[in-house]
ZAMARGU-4260 file (C-alpha; in steps of 0.2 Angstrom, whole numbers, plus 5000, padded with zeros to 4 digits):
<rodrens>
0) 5230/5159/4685 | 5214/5166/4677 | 5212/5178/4667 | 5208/5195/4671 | 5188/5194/4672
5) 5189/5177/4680 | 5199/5168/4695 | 5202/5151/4703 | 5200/5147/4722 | 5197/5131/4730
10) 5185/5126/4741 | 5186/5113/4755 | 5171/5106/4766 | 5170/5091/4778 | 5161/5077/4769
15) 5163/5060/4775 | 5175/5061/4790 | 5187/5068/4778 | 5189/5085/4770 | 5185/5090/4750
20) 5193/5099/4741 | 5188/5107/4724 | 5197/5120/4712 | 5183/5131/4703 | 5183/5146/4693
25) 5173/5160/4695 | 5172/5177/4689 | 5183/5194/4696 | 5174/5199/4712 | 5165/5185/4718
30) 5161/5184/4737 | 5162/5167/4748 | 5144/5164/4745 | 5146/5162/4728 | 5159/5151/4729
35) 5148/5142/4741 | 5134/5142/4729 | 5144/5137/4713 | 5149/5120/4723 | 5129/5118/4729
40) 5133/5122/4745 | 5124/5131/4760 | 5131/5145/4769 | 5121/5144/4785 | 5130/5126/4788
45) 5143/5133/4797 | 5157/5146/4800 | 5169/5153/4784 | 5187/5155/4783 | 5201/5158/4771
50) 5214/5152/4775 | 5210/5148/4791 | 5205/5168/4795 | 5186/5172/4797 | 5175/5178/4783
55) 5159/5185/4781 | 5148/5179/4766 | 5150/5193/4758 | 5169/5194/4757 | 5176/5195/4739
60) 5187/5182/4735 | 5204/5184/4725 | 5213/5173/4713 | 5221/5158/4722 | 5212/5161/4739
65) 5206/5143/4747 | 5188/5147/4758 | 5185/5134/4771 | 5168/5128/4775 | 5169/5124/4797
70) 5153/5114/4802 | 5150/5115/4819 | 5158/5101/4833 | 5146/5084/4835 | 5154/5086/4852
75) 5166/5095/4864 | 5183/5089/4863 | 5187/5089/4881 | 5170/5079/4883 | 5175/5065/4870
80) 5194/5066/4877 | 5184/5059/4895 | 5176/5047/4889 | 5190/5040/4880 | 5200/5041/4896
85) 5187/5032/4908 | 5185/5018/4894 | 5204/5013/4892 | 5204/5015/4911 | 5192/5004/4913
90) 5199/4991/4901 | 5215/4994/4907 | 5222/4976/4917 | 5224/4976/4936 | 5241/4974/4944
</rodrens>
């Protein structure tokens, strides 16, 4: 825990097909964009969340709160779930 003029969140953000996770402190009150901007990151990116809950940029933060950078799908699921259903059809072996 922080004192009481500062606090510690994490912040997580895709990078490199796996997610990042970093623990930084930042002072009483700070909102998601200046979390964002403390780990050089851009808010326009993508959606926020704590915890998994939507957030608005401006949202103050409180001690121990993880915020969530979610960039936006490459693809649709379903789309890349069809694909990958018509190729192992397709390589599937004839009876």
């Amino acid at each position: 825990m922080a004192g009481p003029e500062r606090m510690n969140v994490e912040i997580a953000w895709p990078q490199d097909g796996d997610y990042r996770v970093v623990r930084i402190e930042l002072p009483a009150g700070a909102t998601a964009i200046d979390a964002l901007a403390a780990c050089g990151l851009d808010a326009g990116q993508g959606t926020l969340g704590v915890f998994g809950r939507p957030v608005q940029a401006d949202t103050p933060l409180r001690d121990g709160e993880r915020l969530e950078l979610y960039l936006p799908l490459r693809q649709d699921p379903k789309t890349a779930r069809r694909r990958r259903a018509a190729a192992a059809e397709k390589n599937r072996p004839r009876r």
